[in-house]
C-alpha positions in Angstrom: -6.7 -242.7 -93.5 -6.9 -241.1 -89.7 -9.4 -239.2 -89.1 -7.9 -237.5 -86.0 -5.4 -234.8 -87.9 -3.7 -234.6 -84.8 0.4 -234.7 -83.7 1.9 -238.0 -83.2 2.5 -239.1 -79.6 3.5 -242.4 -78.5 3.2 -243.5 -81.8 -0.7 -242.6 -81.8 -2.2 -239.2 -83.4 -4.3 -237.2 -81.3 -7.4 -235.9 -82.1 -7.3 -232.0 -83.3 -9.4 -230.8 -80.7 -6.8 -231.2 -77.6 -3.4 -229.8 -80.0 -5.3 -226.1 -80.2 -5.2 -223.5 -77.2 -7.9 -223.0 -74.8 -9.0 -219.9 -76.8 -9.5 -221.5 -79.8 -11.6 -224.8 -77.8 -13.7 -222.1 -76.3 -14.2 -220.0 -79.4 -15.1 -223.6 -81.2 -17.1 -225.1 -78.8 -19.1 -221.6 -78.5 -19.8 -221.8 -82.6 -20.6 -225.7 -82.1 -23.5 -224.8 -79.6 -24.8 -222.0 -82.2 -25.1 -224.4 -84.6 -26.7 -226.9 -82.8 -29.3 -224.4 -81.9 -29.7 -222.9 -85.5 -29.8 -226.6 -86.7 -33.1 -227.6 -83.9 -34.8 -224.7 -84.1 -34.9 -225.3 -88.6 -35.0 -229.0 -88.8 -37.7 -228.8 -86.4 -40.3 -226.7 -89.0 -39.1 -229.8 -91.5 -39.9 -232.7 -88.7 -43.8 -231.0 -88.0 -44.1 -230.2 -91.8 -46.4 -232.9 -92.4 -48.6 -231.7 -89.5 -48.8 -228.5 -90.6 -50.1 -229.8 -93.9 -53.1 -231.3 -92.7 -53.9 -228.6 -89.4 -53.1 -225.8 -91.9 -54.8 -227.6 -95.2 -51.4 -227.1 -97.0 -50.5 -228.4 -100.6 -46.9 -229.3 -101.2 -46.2 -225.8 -103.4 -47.6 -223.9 -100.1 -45.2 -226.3 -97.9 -42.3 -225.7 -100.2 -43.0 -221.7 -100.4 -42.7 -221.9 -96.5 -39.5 -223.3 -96.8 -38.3 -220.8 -99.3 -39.6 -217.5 -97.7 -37.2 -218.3 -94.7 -34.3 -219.4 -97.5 -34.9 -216.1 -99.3 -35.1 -213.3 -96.5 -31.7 -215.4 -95.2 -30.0 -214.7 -98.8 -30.9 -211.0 -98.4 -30.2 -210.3 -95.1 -27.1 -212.5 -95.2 -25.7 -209.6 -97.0 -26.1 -207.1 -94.0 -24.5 -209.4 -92.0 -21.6 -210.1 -93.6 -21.1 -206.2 -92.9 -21.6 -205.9 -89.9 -19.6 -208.9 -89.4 -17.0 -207.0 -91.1 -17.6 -203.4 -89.2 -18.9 -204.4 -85.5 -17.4 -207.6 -85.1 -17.8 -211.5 -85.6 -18.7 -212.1 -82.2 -21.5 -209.3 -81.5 -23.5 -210.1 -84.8 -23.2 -214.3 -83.8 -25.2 -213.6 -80.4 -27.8 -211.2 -82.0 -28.5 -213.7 -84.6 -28.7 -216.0 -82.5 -31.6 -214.5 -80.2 -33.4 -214.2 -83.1 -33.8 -217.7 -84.2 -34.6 -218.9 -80.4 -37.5 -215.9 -80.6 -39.2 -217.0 -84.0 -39.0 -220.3 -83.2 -41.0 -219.8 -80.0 -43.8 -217.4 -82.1 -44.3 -220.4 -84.1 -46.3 -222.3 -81.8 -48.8 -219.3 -82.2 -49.4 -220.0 -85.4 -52.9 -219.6 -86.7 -52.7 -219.4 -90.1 -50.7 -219.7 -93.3 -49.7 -215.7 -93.1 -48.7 -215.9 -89.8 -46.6 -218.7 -90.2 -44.7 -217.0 -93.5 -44.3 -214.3 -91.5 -42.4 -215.6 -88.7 -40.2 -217.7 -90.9 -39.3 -215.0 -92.6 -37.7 -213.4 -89.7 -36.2 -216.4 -88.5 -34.2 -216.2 -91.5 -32.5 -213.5 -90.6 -31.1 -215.2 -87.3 -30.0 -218.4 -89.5 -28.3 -216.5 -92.1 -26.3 -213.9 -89.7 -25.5 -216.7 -87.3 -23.5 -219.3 -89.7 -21.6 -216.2 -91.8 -20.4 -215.0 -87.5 -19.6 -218.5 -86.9 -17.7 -219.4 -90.1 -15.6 -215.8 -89.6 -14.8 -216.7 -85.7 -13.8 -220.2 -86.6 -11.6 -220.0 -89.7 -9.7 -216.8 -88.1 -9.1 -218.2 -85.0 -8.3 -221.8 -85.3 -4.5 -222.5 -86.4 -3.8 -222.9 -90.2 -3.3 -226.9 -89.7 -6.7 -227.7 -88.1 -9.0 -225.3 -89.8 -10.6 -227.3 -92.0 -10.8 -230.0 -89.2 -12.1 -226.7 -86.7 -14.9 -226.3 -89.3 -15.9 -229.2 -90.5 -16.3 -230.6 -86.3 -18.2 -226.8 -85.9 -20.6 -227.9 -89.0 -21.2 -231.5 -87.0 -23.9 -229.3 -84.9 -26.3 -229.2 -87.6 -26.3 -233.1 -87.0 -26.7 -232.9 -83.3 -28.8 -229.8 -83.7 -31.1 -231.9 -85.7 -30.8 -235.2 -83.8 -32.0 -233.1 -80.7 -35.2 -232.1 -82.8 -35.6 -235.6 -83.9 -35.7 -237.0 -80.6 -37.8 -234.2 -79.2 -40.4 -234.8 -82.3 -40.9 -238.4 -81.3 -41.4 -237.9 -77.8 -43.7 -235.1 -78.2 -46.1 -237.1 -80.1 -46.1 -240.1 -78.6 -47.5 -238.3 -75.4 -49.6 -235.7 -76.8 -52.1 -235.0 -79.7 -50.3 -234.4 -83.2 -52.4 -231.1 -82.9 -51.0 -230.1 -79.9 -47.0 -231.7 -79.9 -46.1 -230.1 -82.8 -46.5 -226.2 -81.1 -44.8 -227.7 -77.6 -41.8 -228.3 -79.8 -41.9 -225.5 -81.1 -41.3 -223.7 -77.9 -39.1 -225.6 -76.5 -36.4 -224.1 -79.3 -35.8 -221.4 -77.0 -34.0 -223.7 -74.7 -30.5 -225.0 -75.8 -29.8 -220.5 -76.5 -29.4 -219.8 -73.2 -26.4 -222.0 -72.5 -25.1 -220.7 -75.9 -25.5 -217.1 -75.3 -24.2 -218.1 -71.6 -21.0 -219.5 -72.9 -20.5 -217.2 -76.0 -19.8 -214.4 -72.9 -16.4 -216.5 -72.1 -14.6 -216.3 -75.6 -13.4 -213.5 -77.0 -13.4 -211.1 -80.2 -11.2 -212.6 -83.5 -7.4 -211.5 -82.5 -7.6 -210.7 -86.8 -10.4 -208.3 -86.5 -9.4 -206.6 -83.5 -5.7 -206.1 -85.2 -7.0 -204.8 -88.2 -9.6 -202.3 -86.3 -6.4 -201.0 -84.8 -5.1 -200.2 -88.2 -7.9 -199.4 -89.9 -10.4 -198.0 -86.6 -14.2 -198.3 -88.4 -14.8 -194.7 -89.0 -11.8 -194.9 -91.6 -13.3 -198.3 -93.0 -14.1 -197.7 -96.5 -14.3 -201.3 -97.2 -17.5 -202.7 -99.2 -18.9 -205.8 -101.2 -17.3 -204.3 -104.6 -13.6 -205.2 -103.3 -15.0 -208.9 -103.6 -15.0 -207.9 -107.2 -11.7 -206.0 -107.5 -8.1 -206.6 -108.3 -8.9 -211.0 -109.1 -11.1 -211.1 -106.2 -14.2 -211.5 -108.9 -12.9 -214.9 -109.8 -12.8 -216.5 -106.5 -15.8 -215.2 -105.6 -17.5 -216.6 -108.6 -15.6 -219.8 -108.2 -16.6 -220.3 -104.7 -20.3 -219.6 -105.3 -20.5 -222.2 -108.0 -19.3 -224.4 -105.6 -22.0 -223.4 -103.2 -24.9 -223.2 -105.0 -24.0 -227.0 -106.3 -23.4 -228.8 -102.7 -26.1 -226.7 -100.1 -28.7 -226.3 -102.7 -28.4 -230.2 -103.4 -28.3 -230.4 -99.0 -30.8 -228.4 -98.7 -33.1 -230.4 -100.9 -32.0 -233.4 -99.3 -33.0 -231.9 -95.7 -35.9 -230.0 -96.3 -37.8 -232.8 -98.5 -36.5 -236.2 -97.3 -39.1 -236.7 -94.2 -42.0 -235.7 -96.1 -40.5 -238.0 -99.0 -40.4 -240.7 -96.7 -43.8 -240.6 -95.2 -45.2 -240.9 -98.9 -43.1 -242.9 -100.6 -43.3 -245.7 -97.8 -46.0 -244.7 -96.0 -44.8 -244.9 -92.8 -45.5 -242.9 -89.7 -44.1 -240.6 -87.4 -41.5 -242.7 -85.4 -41.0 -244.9 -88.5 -40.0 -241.7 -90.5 -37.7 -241.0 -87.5 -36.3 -244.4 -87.4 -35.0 -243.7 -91.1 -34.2 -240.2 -90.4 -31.9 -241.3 -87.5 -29.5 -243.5 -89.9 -29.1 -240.5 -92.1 -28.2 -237.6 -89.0 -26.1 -240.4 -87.7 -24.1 -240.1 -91.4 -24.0 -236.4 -91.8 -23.1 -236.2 -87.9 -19.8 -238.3 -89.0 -19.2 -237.0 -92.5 -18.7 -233.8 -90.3 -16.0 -235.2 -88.2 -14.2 -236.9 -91.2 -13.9 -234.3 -94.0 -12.2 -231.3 -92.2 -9.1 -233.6 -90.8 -9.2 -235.6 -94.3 -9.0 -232.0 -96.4 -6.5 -230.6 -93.9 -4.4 -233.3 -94.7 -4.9 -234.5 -98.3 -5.8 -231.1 -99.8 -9.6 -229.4 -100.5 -9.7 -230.1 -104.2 -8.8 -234.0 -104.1 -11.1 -234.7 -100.9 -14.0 -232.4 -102.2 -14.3 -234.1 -106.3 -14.4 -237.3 -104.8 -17.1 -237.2 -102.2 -18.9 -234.9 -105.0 -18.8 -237.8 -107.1 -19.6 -240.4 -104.8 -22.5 -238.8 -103.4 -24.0 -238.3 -107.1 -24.5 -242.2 -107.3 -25.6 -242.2 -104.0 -28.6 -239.9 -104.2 -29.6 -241.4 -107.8 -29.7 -244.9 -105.7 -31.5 -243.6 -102.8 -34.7 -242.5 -104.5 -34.1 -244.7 -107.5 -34.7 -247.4 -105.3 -37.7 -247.1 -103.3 -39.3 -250.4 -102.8 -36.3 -251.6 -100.6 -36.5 -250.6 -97.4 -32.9 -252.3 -96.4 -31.2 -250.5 -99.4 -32.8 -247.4 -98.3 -31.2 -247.2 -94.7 -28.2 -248.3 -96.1 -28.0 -245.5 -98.3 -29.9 -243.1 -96.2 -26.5 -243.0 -94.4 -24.3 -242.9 -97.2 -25.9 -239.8 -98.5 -26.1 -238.1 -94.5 -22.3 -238.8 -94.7 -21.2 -237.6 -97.7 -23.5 -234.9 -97.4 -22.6 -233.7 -93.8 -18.7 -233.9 -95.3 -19.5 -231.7 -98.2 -21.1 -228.9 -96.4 -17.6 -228.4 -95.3 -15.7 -228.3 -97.7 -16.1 -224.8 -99.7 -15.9 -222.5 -96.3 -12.1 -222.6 -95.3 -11.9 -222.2 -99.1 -13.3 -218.6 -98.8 -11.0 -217.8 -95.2 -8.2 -218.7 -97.5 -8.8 -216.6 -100.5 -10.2 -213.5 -99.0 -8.4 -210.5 -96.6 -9.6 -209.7 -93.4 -11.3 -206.6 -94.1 -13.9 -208.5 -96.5 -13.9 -211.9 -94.9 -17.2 -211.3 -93.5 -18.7 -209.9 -96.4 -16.8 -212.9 -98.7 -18.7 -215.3 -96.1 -21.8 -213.3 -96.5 -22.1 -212.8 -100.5 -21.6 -216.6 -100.5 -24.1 -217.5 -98.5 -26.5 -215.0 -99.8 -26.2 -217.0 -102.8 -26.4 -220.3 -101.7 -29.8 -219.7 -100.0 -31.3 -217.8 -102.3 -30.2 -221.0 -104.8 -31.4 -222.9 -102.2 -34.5 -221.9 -102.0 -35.3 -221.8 -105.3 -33.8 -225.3 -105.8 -37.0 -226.4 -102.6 -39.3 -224.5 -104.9 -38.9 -226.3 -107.8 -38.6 -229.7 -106.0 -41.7 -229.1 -104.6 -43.5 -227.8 -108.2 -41.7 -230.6 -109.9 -43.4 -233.5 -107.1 -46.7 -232.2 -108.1 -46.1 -233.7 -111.9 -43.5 -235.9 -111.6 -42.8 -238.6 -108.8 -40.8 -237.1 -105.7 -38.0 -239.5 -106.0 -37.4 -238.4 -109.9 -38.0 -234.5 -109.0 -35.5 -234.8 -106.0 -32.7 -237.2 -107.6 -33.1 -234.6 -111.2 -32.3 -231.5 -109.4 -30.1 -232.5 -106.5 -27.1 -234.2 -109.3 -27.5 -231.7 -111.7 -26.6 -229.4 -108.9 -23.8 -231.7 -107.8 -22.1 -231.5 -111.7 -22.0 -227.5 -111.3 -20.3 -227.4 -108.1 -17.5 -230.2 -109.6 -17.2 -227.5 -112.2 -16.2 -225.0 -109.5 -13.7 -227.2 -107.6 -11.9 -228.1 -110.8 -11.0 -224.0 -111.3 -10.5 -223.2 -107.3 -6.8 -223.2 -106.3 -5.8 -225.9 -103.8 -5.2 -223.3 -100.2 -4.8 -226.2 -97.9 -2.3 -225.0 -94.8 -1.5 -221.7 -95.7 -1.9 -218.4 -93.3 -4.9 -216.5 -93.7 -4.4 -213.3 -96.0 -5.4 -210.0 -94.1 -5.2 -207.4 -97.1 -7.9 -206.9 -99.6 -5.6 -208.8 -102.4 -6.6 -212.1 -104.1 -3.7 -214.8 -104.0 -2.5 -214.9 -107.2 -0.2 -217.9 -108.6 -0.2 -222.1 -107.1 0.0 -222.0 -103.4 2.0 -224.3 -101.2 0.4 -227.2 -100.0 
C-alpha cells in the first residue's frame, strides 16, 4: 500500500506533491504554514497548562473551562466565517484569522488572572475557527480531483509540526528559565512563524471556483444562506457529515487537550519526560497525516475511514487501560497520534464533495461549528468526569463512545472519492463513481 498517490514513472510512483501545478503547491504550502501556526499557537496553552494550574491556583474543571471557552466562541463564530468565506472570499478571511491567533497568543503572556486569561482565549477562537474553515475551502477547490484527499490530509500534517514546534520550544524554554517565567516567553514567541505565513499567503491567489461563480452570481445578487444546507437533500449530508465530526475531533480533541496533563499524573513525570512521550505521539499523528489522504484517494473514504475508526477504538482503550507500562505506553502513544492525525482527515473532502460552491464555505463552517462546540463539551466533561473517576477511565469512556457515533455516520455517507467538485447548490443524489 503506497503512500505516495502519485503517477507511475520509471516504474516508481511519485509523490502527489510534484504531479500538481505550481498554483496548487503554492496555494497548499500557504494553508500548511497556517496550520502550523494555528496548531503552535493552541497546543502551546495545553503544553504550559500545568503551569498555569499552580501560578494561577487552577483546579482541573477551571483548566478544562479554559479549554472550552476558546472551543465554544470557535463553534460560534465559525459560523460567520463560513459566510464570509462564502461572500468575501476564502483567501481574505484565512489571513485575517490568522492575525488573530498570532495577537491573542502574544496577550497571553500578560496574563494576570483567571478572567484575563478566559478572555483572551476566547478571542483566539475566533482566529482558529475562521482560519481551518478558509484553509479547508482553498485546498479542496483548488487541488485536482485525484489528490484532494492527499492535498488535505498533507495540509492537516501542520497541526503535527505546528505542535512539534511548541513542544520543542516548551522544553527549551524551561530548561533555561524559571517555570514562572518560560511559560509567558513562549507565549510570545507565537507571533513569529505568522509573518512568513501572511508573507507567503501574498503569492497565491483567490479559488479559480469562487471567483467563477462571483462572476455569475456578483455578491450583491448573492442570496445564498446556511438554510440551503438544509434544502433540496442537502439536510442529510449535512447531518451525516456532522455525526461523523462530532465522533473523530471531539475524540482528538480530548486526546490533545488532556494527554500532557494525563501524563504528568498518571506517571508522574516532569516536563521533558512528559515531552519525551508527547514526541512519539506528534511523530504518529505527523505520519497518519501523510498516509490517510493518498490511502482514501485511492481506496475510497468509507473503507479507509471504518477501519482506522475501528482500530483506533482498541487503541485508545489500551493506552490508558494500561498505565503502569511505560514501554506499552510509547508504543501506543504513537499508534493513537497515527490513527488520530489520519482521521482528522478524513470527513473534510467529504463535505467539498457533497456541497456546491455557493455554500461550501458555509457547509465547512456549520461543520465545524459543530465539531467544537462538541468538542468542547466533550473537554468539559473529561475534565468533570477526572474529578470522580480516574483520568484514564473518564478519557478512554468518552473518547470510544464518540468513535461508535461517527462509524454510525460513515456507514450512511456516500463513497465521493475522485469525482469533480459540484458548484450548484444541489445535493448529489444516487451512487457515485468511484
Amino acid at each position: 500500500m503506497s503512500i505516495t498517490a502519485g503517477h507511475a514513472v520509471g516504474g516508481r510512483r511519485r509523490i502527489w506533491f510534484f504531479e500538481v501545478t505550481p498554483n496548487e503547491r503554492a496555494t497548499w504550502a500557504a494553508c500548511f504554514g497556517g496550520r502550523v501556526l494555528d496548531a503552535m499557537d493552541s497546543q502551546l496553552y495545553a503544553l504550559i497548562l500545568p503551569t498555569l494550574m499552580v501560578v494561577f491556583a487552577l483546579n482541573r474543571a477551571q483548566a478544562g473551562l479554559l479549554g472550552s471557552l476558546t472551543t465554544f466562541v470557535a463553534a460560534f463564530s465559525t459560523l460567520f466565517a463560513g459566510a464570509a468565506i462564502d461572500r468575501f472570499g476564502r483567501l481574505r478571511v484565512l489571513q485575517g484569522a490568522l492575525l488573530i491567533s498570532a495577537v491573542t497568543t502574544c496577550l497571553t503572556a500578560v496574563a494576570h488572572s483567571f478572567i484575563y486569561l478566559a478572555i483572551v482565549r476566547s478571542v483566539q477562537g475566533i482566529g482558529y475557527a475562521a482560519e481551518l474553515t478558509a484553509a479547508l475551502t482553498l485546498v479542496s477547490e483548488v487541488m485536482t480531483p485525484k489528490f484532494r484527499a492527499s492535498a488535505i490530509s498533507a495540509m492537516q500534517s501542520g497541526y503535527a509540526v505546528g505542535y512539534a514546534i511548541a513542544l520543542g520550544s516548551m522544553v527549551t524554554a524551561y530548561a533555561w528559565l524559571p517555570e514562572h517565567i518560560a511559560w509567558r516567553v513562549l507565549c510570545v514567541i507565537g507571533i513569529i512563524p505568522a509573518i512568513y505565513v501572511i508573507i507567503l499567503q501574498r503569492f497565491i491567489a483567490e479559488s479559480p471556483l469562487f471567483v467563477a461563480e462571483r462572476k455569475v452570481v456578483p455578491v450583491e445578487q448573492d442570496k445564498s444562506s446556511y438554510l440551503d444546507l438544509f434544502r433540496k437533500g442537502n439536510g442529510r449530508n449535512t447531518l451525516i457529515t456532522a455525526m461523523i465530526s462530532i465522533g473523530v475531533f471531539g475524540a482528538a480533541q480530548i486526546m490533545i487537550f488532556w494527554l500532557p496533563t494525563y501524563l504528568r499524573s498518571a506517571f508522574h513525570l516532569n516536563v521533558t519526560k512528559t515531552a519525551g512521550y508527547m514526541v512519539l505521539n506528534i511523530l504518529g499523528s505527523f505520519i497518519g497525516n501523510l498516509m490517510y489522504g493518498p490511502i482514501a484517494d485511492r481506496y475510497g473514504r468509507r473503507p479507509v475511514f471504518i477501519a482506522c475508526l475501528a482500530v483506533q477504538s482498541v487503541s485508545v482503550g489500551a493506552y490508558v487501560g494500561f498505565t503502569s507500562n511505560l514501554v506499552l505506553t510509547l508504543v501506543l502513544g504513537f499508534v493513537v497520534g497515527l490513527l488520530q492525525g489520519g482521521l482528522s482527515n478524513g470527513v473534510q473532502p467529504i463535505i467539498a464533495e457533497l456541497f456546491g460552491t455557493r455554500i461550501r464555505g458555509r457547509a465547512f463552517g456549520i461543520n465545524n461549528a459543530i465539531v467544537r462546540g462538541a468538542a468542547a463539551a466533550t473537554v468539559g466533561l473529561v475534565g468533570f468526569l477526572a474529578t470522580h473517576f480516574s483520568f484514564g477511565l473518564s478519557i478512554g469512556l468518552v473518547a470510544i463512545c464518540l468513535y461508535a457515533v461517527a462509524v454510525c455516520g460513515v456507514l450512511l455517507v456516500r463513497e465521493t472519492k475522485g469525482i469533480e467538485l459540484p458548484t450548484e447548490i444541489v445535493p448529489i443524489a444516487g451512487r457515485t463513481r468511484p
